[in-house]
C-alpha positions in Angstrom: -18.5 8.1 -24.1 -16.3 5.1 -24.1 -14.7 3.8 -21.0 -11.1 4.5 -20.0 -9.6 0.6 -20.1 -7.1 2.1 -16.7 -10.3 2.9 -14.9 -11.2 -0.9 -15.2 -8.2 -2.0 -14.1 -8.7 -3.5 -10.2 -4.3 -3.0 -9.7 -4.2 0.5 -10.6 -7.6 1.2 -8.8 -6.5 0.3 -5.7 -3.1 1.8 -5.8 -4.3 5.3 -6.4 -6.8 4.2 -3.8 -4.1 3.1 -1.1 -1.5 6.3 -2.2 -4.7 8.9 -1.7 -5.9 7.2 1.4 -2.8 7.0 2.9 -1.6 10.6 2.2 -4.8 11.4 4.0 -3.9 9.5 7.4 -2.8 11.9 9.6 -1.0 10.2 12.1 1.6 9.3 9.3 2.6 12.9 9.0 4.8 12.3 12.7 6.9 9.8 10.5 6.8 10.6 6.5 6.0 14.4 6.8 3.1 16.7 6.3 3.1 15.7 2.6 3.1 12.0 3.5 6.2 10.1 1.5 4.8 7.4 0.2 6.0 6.9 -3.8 5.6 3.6 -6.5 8.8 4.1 -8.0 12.1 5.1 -5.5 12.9 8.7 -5.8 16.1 9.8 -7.9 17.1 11.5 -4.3 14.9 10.0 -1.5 14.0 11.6 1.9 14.3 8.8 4.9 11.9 7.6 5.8 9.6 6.7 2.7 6.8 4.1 1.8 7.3 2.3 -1.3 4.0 0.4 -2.9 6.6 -2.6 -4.0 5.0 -5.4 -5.5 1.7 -6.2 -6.7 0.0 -8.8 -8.5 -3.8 -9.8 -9.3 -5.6 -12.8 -9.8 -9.6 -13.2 -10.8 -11.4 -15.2 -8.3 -15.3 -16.4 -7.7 -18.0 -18.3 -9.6 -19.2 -17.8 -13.3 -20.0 -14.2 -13.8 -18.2 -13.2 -11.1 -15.6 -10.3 -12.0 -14.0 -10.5 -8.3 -10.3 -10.1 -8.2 -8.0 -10.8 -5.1 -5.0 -8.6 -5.2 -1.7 -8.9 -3.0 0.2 -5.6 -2.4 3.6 -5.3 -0.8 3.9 -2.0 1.3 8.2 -1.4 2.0 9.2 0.9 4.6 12.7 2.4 3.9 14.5 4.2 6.7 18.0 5.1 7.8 17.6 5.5 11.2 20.4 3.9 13.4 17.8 0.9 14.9 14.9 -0.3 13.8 12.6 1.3 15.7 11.4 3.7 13.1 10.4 1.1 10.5 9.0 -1.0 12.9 6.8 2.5 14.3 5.8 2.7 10.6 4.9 -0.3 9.9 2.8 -0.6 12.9 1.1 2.6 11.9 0.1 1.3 8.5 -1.2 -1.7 9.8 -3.6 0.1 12.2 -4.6 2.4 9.2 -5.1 -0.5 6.4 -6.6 -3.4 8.6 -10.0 -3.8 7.6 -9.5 -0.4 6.1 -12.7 1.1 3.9 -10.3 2.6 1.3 -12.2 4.6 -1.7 -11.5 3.3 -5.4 -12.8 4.9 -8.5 -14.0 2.0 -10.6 -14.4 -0.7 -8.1 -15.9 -1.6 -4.8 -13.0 -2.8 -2.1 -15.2 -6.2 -0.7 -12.3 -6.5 2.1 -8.5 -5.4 3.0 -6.5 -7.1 5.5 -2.3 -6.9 6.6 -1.4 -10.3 6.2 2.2 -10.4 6.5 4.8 -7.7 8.2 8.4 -8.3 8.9 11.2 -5.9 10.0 15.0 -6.0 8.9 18.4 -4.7 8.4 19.8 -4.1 4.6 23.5 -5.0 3.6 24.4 -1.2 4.9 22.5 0.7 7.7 19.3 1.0 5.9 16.1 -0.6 8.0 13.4 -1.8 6.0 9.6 -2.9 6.9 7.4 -4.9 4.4 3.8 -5.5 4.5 1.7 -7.4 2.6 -2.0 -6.2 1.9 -4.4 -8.9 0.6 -7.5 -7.1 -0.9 -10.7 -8.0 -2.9 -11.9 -6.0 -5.5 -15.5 -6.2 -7.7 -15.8 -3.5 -10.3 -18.7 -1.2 -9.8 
């Protein structure tokens, strides 16, 4: 049987990976709801507050014969709570989940995942938002 090229790919591996794992992280459920928001495209009519996985991008790394890739994911928070409390709860609560996180893929081994970047902030209108950026390694199975 020939392989699926998707199930080789390291971006779309850990995505499903970070959706499903996330969806499964209970404590979320206080902030996104029993069946966790967290989406990779914004909803034609969003519920507040949501997880979008924003930008990602992937770049090969390691020796000759190596098929390591080092991926950078941008997690936003979206929320129209008057404050910013609620993003900033969110965001905290996703850290705590995906720091050093053992996340399961399908067609790769995660080597590591750390948060390397969160910031909080106010949009042009009342909207809150919290990104995150995940830095992971991947090594195909």
């Amino acid at each position: 049987m020939p392989l699926d090229p998707q199930s080789l790919d390291p971006l779309r591996d850990l995505q499903k990976g970070l959706i499903a794992y996330l969806k499964d992280h209970a404590p979320l459920q206080t902030w996104l709801g029993a069946q966790v928001r967290i989406h990779d495209a914004v909803p034609p009519e969003p519920v507040y507050p949501y997880v979008l996985v924003d930008r990602v991008e992937a770049q090969p790394f390691g020796g000759v014969g190596v098929a390591a890739t080092e991926q950078a994911v941008t997690l936003r928070v979206v929320s129209d709570f008057d404050g910013t409390e609620e993003a900033r709860a969110i965001a905290s609560e996703l850290r705590v989940a995906l720091d050093q996180a053992q996340v399961p893929l399908d067609s790769h081994h995660l080597v590591s995942l750390r948060v390397t970047y969160l910031d909080v902030f106010r949009g042009a209108d009342r909207t809150v938002f919290a990104l995150l950026r995940l830095r992971a390694e991947t090594e195909p199975i």
